[in-house]
C-alpha positions in Angstrom: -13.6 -7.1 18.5 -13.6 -9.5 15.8 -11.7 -7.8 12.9 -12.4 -10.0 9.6 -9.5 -11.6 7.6 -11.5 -10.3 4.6 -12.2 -6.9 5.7 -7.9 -6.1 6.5 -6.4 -8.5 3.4 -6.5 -5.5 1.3 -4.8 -3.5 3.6 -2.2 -5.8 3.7 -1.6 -6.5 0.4 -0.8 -3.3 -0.8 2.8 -2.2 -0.3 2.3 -0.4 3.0 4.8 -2.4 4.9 7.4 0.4 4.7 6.8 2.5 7.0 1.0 17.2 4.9 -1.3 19.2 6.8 -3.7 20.7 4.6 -6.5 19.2 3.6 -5.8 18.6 0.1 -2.3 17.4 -1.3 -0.7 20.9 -2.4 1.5 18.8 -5.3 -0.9 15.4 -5.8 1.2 12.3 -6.5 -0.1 12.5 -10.4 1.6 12.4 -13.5 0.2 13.0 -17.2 1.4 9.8 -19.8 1.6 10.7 -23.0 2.4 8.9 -25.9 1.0 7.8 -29.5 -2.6 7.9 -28.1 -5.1 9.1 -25.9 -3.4 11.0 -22.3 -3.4 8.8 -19.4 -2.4 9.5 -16.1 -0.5 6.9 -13.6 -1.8 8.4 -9.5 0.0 7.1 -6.6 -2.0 6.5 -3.4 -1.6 6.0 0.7 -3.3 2.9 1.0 -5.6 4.4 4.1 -9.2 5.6 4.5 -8.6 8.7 6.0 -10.4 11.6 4.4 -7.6 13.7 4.2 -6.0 10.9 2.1 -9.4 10.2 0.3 -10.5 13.7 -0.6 -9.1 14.3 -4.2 -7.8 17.6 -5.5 -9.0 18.9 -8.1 -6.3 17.5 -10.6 -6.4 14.3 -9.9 -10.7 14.2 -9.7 -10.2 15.5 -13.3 -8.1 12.9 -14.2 -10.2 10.2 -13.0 -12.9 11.7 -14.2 -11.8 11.9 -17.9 -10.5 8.2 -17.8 -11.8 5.3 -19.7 -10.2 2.5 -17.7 -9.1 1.8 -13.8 -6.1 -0.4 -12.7 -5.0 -0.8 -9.7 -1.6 -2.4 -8.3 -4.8 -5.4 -7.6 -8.6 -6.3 -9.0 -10.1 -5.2 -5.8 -13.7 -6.8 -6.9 -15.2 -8.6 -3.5 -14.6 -12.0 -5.1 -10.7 -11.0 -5.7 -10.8 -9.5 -2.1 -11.9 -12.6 -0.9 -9.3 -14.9 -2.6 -6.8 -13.0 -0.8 -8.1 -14.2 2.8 -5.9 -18.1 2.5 -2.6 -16.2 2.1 -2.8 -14.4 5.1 -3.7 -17.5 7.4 -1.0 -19.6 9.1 -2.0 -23.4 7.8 -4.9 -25.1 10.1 -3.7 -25.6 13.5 -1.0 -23.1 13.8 -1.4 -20.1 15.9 1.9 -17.3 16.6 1.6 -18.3 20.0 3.5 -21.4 18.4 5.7 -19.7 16.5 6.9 -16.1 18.6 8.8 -16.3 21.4 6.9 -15.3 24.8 7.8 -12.0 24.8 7.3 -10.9 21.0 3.9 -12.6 21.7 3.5 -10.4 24.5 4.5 -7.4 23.3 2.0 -8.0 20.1 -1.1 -8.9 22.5 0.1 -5.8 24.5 0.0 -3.8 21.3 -3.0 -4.7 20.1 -5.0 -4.2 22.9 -3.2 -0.7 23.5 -4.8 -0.2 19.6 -8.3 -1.5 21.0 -9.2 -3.4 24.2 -11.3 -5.6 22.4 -7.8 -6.7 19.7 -6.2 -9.8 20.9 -3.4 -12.2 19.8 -5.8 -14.7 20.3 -7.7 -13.8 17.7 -5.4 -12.7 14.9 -2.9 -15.0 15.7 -3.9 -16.9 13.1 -2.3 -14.6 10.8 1.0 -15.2 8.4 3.5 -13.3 10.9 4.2 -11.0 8.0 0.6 -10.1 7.4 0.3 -9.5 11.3 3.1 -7.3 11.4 1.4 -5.4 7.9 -1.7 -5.0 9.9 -0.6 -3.1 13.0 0.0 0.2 11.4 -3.5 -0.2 9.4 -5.3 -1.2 12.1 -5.6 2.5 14.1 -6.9 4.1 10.7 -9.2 0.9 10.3 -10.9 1.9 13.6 -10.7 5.5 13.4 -12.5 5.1 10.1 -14.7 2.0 10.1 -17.0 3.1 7.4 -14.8 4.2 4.9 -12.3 2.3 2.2 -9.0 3.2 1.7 -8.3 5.1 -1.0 -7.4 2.6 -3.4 -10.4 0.5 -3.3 -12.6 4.0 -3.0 -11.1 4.7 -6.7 -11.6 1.2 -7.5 -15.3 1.2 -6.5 -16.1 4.5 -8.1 -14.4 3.2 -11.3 -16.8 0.3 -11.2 -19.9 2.5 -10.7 -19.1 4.7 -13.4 -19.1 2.1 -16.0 -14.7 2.0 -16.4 -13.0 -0.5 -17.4 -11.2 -2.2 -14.3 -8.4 -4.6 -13.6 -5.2 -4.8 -11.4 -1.5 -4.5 -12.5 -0.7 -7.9 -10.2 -2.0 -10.8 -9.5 -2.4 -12.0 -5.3 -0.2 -14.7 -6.2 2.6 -12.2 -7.4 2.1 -9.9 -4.5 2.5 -12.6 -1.6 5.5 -14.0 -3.3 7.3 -11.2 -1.5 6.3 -11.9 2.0 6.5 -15.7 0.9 9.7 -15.5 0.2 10.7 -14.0 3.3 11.9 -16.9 6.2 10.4 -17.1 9.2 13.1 -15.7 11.0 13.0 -12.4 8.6 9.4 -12.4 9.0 9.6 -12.2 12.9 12.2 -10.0 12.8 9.8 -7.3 10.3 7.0 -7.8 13.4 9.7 -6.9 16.1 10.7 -3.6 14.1 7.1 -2.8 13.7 6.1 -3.4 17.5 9.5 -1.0 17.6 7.3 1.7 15.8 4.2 1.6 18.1 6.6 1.6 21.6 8.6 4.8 20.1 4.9 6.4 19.4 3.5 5.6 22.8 6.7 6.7 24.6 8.1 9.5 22.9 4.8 10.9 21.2 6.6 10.5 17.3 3.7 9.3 15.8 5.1 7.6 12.4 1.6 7.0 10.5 0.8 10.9 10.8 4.1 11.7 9.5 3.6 9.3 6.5 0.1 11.2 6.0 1.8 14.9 5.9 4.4 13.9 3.5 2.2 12.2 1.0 0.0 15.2 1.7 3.2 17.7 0.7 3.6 16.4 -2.6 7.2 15.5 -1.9 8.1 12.8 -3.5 11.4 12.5 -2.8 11.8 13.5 0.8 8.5 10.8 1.3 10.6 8.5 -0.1 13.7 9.2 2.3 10.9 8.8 4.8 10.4 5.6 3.8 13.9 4.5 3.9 14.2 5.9 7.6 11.6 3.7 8.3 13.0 0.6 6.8 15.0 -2.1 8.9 17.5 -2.1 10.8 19.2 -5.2 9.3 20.9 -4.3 6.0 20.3 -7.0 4.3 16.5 -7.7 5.2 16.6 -3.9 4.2 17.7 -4.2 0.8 16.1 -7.6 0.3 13.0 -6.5 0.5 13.2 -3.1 -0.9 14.6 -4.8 -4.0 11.1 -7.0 -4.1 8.8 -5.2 -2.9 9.6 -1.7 -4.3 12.4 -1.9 -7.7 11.4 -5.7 -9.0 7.4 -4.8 -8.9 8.4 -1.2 -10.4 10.0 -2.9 -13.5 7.0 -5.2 -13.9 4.0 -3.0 -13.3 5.7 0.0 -15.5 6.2 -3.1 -18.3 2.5 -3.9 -18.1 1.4 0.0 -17.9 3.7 0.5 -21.3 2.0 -2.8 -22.9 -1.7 -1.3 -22.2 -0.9 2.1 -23.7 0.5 0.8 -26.6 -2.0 -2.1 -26.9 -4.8 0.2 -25.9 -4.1 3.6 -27.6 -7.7 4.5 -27.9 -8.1 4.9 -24.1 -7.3 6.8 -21.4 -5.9 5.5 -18.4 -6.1 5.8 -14.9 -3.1 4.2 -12.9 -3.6 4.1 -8.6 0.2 2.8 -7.3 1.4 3.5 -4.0 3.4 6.5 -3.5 6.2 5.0 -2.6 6.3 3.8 -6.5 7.3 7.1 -7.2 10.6 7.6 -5.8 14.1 7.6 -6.7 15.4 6.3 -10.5 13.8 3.0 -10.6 10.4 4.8 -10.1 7.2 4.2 -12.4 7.6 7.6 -13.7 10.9 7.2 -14.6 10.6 3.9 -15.9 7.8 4.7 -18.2 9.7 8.1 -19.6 13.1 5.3 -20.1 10.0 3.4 -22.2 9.6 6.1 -24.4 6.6 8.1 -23.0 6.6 11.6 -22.0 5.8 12.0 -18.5 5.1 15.1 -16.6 4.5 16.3 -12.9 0.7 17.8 -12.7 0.4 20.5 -9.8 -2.7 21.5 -8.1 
């Protein structure tokens, strides 16, 4: 199977490298903004297209509904979509093969073809080795659900359609900084706990993905978050490296940006998709934006 660069880069790019069961969220991941102007609402996602995942409640529909403007953690127009595909390639002439050792090459091709028999190391070798090891967990949904977008880019699209104004809170350059400014040797290291992840599924039956799926789906935002951290990495430091980037630096900057359209922009409502794990602890969004001087609250089904 020849699985596009193009058609996985906004998978990848979307903070779900950390790694309910109703149909509908019972407490959706949405928060009303209130503050000199019109009400806004900041929404945060599971960057997957699985209908369980894509099919709103009622709340948050209304929300989007209501709203003037779309953002997004990213622009997720095709032409942006396609300017993320030269990050996640290895420079001309490099394949993993070169890079892994034998057996972490092994146990990726292995992987992949357990995923699908027609996935290969040959083919997405070409890969950045961190964007390889954000793809694995994606790619099962991808398959399951070939047809549909994640929810994200779903919003994104319907936001277009309906005449909203769209945009993203980050640029591509911004986001891959974090994986770019991972070494090699860290980089490696995030694909050997991630092959981790799919051996404990196969062998024990924990299947980690559906577990993500029924917390976001229970509303939880704090126990998904403790989810998250038990599925960080085993290395300390890599640990809190990257949960420092990729999570609390990007919090600060995207609540900054949400405060500055608000204010800038009091005349519209707004319609902020962030992944969920944006939502957790006391450097979340939420929290961020209520230390900025808005009024934030929780909305329930």
């Amino acid at each position: 199977m020849n699985v596009s660069p193009s058609r996985i880069s906004i998978l990848l790019l979307l903070g779900t490298l950390l790694f309910a069961k109703a149909s509908l969220a019972s407490t959706p991941f949405l928060w009303k903004v209130e503050g000199e102007g019109a009400v806004s609402h900041i929404f945060g996602t599971i960057h997957l297209p699985n209908p369980e995942v894509t099919n709103l409640p009622a709340s948050v529909e209304q929300a989007f509904t209501e709203s003037d403007a779309f953002f997004a953690e990213l622009p997720m127009a095709p032409e942006d979509i396609a300017k993320t595909v030269p990050f996640m390639m290895l420079p001309q002439g490099q394949h993993a093969r070169d890079i892994l050792s034998e057996e972490t090459y092994r146990r990726a091709d292995q992987t992949l073809r357990r995923i699908n028999p027609l996935l290969s190391m040959e083919g997405l070798g070409i890969l950045q080795i961190w964007a390889l090891s954000a793809s694995l967990p994606i790619l099962e949904q991808q398959l399951k659900y070939p047809t549909e977008k994640v929810l994200d880019e779903a919003l994104y699209n319907r936001a277009v359609q309906e005449g909203k104004l769209v945009g993203g809170l980050e640029t591509i350059e911004e986001q891959v900084s974090v994986f770019d400014a991972l070494t090699l040797a860290q980089q490696v290291e995030m694909l050997e706990e991630t092959l981790k992840i799919f051996t404990e599924k196969w062998e024990t039956g924990r299947d980690q993905m559906r577990e993500m799926i029924d917390w976001y789906l229970s509303g939880d935002s704090e126990s998904f978050g403790k989810f998250l951290q038990e599925m960080s990495f085993s290395d300390p430091e890599l640990n809190e490296q990257f949960t420092q980037s990729i999570l609390y630096d990007r919090n600060r900057v995207m609540a900054e940006r949400i405060g500055t359209m608000l204010r800038e922009h009091p005349e519209r409502s707004h319609f902020f998709a962030i992944g969920a794990g944006h939502f957790y602890g006391e450097t979340s969004i939420a929290r961020l934006l209520e230390a900025d001087g808005f009024t934030i609250t929780r909305i329930s089904q």
